[in-house]
DSSP file (Angstrom, degrees, kcal/mol; ACC not computed):
  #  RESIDUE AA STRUCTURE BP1 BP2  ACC     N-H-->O    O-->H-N    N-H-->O    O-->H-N    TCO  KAPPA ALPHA  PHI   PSI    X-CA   Y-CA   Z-CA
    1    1 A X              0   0    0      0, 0.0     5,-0.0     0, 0.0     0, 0.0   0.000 360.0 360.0 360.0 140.2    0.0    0.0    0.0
    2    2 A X     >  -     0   0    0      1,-0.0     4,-1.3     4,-0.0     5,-0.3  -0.068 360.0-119.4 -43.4 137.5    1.1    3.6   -0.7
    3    3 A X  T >4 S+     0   0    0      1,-0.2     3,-0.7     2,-0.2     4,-0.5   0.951 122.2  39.3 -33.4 -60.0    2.1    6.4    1.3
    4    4 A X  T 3> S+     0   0    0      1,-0.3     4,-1.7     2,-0.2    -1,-0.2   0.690 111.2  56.1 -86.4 -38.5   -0.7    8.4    0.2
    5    5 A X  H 3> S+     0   0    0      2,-0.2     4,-0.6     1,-0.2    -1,-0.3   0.571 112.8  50.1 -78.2 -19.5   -3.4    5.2    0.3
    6    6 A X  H <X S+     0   0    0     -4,-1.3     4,-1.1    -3,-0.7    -2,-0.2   0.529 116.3  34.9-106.2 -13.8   -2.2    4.9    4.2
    7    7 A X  H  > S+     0   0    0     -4,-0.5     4,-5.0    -5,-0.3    -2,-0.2   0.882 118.2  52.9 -95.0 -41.5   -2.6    8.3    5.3
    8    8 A X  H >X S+     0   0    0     -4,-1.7     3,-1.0     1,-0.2     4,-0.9   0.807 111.3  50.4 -19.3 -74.9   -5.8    8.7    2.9
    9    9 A X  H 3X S+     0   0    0     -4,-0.6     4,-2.6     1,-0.4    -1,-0.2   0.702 107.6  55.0-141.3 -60.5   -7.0    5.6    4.8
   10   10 A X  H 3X S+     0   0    0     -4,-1.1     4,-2.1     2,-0.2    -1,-0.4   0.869 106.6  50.7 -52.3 -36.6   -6.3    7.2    8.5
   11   11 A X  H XX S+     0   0    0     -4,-5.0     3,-2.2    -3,-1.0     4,-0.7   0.980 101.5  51.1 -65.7 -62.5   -8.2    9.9    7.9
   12   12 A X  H 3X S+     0   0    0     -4,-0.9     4,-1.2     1,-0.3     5,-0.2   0.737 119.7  49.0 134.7 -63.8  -11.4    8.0    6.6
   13   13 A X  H >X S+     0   0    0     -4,-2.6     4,-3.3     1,-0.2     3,-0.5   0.940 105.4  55.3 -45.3 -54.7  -10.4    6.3   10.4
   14   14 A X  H <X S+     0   0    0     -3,-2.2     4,-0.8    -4,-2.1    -2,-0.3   0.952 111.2  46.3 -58.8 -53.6  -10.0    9.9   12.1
   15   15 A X  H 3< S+     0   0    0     -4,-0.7    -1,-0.3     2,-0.2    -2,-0.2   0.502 109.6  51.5-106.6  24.0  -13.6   10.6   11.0
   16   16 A X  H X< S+     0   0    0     -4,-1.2     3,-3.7    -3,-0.5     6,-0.2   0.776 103.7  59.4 -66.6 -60.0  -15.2    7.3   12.0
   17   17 A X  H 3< S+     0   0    0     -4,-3.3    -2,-0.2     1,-0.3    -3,-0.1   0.734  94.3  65.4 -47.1 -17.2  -13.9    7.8   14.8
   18   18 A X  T 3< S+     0   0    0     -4,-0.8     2,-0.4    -5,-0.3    -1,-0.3   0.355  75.6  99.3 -47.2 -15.0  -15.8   11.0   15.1
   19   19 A X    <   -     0   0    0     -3,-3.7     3,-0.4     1,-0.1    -3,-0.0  -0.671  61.0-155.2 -93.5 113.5  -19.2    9.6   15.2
   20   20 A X  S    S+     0   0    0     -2,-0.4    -1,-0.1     1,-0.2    -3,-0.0   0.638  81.3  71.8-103.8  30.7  -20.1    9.5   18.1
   21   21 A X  S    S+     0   0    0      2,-0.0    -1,-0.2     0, 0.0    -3,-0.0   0.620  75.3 121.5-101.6 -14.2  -22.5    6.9   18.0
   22   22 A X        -     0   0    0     -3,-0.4     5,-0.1    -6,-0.2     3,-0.0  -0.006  65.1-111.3 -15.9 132.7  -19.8    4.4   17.6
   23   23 A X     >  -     0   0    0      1,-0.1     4,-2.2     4,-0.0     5,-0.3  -0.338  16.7-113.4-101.6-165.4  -19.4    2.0   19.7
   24   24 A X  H >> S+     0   0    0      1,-0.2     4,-1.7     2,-0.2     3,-0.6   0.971 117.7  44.3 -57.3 -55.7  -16.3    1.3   22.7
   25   25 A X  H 3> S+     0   0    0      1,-0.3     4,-0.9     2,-0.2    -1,-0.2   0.551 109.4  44.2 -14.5 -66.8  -15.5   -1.6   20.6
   26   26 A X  H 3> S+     0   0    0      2,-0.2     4,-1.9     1,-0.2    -1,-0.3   0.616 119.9  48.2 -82.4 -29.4  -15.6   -0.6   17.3
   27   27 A X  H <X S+     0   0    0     -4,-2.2     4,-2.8    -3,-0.6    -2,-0.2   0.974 106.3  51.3 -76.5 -37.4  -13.5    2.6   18.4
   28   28 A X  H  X S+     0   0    0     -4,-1.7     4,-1.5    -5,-0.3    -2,-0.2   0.846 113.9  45.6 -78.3 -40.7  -11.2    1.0   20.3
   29   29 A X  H >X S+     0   0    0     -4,-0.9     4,-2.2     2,-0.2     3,-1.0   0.995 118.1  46.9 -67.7 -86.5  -10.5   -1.6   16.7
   30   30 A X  H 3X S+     0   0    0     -4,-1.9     4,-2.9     1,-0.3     5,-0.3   0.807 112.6  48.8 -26.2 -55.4  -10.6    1.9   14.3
   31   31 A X  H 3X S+     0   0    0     -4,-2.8     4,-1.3     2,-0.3    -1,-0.3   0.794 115.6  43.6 -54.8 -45.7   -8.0    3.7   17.0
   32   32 A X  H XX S+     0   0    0     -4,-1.5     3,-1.1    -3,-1.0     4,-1.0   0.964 116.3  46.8 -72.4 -51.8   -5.7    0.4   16.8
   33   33 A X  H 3X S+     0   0    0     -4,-2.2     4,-1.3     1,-0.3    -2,-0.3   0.726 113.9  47.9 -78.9 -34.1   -6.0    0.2   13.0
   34   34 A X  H 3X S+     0   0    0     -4,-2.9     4,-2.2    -5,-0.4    -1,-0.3   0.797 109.8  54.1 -34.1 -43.0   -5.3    4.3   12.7
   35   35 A X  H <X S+     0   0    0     -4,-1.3     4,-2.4    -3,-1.1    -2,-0.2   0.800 112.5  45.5 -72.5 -33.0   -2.2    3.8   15.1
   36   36 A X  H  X S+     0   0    0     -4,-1.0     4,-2.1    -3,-0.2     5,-0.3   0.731 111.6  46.8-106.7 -27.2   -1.0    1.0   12.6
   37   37 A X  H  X S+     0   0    0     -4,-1.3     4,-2.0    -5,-0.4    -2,-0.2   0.950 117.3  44.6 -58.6 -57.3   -1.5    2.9    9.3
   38   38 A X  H  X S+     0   0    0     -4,-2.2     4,-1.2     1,-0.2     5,-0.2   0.800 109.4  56.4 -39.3 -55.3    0.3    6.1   10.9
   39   39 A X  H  X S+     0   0    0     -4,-2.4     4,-2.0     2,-0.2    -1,-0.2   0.980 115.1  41.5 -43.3 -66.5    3.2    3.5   12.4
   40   40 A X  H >X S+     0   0    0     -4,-2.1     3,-4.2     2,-0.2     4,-1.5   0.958 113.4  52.2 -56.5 -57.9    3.7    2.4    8.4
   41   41 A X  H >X S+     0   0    0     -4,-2.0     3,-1.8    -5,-0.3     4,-1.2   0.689 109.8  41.9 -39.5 -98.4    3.5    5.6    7.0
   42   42 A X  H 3X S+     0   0    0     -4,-1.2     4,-2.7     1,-0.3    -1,-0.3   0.703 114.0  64.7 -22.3 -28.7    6.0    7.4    9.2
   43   43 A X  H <X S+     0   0    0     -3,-4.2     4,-1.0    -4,-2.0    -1,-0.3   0.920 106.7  42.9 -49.0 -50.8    7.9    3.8    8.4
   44   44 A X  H << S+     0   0    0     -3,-1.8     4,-0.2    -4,-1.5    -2,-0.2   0.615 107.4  51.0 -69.7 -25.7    8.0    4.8    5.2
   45   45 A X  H >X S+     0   0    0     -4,-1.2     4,-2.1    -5,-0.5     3,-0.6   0.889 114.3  49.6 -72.3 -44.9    8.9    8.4    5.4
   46   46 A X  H 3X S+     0   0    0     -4,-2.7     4,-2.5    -5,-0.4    -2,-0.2   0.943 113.6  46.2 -62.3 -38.1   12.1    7.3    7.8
   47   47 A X  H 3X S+     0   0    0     -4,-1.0     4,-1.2     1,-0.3    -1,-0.3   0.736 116.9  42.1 -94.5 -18.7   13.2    4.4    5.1
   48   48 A X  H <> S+     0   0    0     -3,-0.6     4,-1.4    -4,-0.2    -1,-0.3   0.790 116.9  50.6 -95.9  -8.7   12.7    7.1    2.1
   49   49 A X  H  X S+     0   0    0     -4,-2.1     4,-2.1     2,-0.2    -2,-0.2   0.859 116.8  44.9 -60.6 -45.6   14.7    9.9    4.7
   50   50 A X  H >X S+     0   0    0     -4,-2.5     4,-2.2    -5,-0.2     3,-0.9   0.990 110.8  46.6 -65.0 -56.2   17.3    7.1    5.1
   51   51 A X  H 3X S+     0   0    0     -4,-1.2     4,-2.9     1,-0.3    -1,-0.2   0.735 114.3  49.2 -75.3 -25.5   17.7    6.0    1.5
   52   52 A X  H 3X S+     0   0    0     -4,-1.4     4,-1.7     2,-0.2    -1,-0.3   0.848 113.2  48.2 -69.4 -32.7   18.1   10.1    0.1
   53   53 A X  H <X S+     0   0    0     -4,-2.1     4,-0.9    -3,-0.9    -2,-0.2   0.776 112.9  46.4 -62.5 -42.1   20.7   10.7    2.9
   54   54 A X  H >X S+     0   0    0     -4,-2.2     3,-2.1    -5,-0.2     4,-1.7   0.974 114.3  48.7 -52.1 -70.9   22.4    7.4    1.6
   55   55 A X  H >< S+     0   0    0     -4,-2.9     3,-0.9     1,-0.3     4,-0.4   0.847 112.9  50.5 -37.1 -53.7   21.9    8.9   -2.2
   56   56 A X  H 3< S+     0   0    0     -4,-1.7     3,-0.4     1,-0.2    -1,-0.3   0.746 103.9  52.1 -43.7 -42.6   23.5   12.3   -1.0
   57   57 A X  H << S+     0   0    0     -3,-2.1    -1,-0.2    -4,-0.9    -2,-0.2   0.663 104.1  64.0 -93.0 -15.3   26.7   11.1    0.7
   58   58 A X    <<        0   0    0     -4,-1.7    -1,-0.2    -3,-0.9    -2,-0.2   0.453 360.0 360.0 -39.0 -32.6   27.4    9.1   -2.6
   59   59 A X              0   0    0     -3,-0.4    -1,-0.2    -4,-0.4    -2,-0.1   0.418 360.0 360.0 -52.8 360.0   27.6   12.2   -4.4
């Protein structure tokens, strides 16, 4: 999945989680499944941070 398809895909989460007719459950599920898009994304930003810094110091 994409950078852009995982943050996309947290928001959609941030405004279920809005509802407040939600239940504990089902928030508590969204919240974990927000936390783990967010985790990859940011995964992904560090590992494309790493690989440009690599690219750089090659120069």
């Amino acid at each position: 999945m994409s950078f852009e398809k995982k943050l996309e895909d947290a928001k959609k989460v941030l405004e279920e989680l809005s509802n407040p007719e939600i239940s504990l459950a089902d928030g508590m599920k969204k919240y974990k499944d927000g936390l783990k898009l967010l985790q990859e994304a940011t995964k992904m930003i560090e590992d494309a941070k790493l690989e440009y810094t690599t690219l750089q110091e090659q120069k």
